[in-house]
C-alpha positions in Angstrom: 51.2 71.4 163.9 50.7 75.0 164.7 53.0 77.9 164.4 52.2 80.9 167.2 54.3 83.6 167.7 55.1 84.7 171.3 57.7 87.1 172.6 61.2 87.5 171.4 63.5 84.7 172.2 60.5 82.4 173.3 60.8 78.7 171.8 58.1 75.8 172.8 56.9 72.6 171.2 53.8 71.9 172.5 52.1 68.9 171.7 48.6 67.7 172.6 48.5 71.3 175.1 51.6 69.8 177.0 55.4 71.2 176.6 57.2 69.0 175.6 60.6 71.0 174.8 61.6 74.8 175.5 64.3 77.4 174.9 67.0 77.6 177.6 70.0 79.1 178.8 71.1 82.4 179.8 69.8 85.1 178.7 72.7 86.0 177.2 73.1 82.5 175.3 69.4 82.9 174.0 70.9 86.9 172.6 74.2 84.5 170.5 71.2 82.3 169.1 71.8 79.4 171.6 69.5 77.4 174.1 67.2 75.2 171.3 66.6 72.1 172.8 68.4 68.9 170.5 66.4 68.0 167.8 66.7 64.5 168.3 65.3 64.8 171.7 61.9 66.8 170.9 61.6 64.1 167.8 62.1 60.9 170.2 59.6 62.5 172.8 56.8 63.4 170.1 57.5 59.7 168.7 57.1 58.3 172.2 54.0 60.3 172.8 52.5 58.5 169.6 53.3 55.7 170.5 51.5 55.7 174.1 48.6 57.0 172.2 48.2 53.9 170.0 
């Protein structure tokens, strides 16, 4: 894992140079603090990417 910073308000997981989850929304949703992709989701989609790997 490695953190890089970008612009304000910008929010990937990338994994293996592929993204794989993003920020979202409006841009006024991003400004409340909304928009992050569910947790669950970015952790099933790295698991399943490990798994087509093995």
């Amino acid at each position: 894992m490695k953190r890089q910073f970008g612009s304000l308000g910008q929010f990937d997981v990338i994994v293996d140079g592929k993204v794989i989850a993003s920020r979202g929304g409006s841009m006024l949703k991003k400004i409340l603090g909304g928009g992050f992709p569910d947790p669950e989701e970015v952790i099933a989609k790295i698991e399943d990417l490990q798994k087509q790997k093995a």
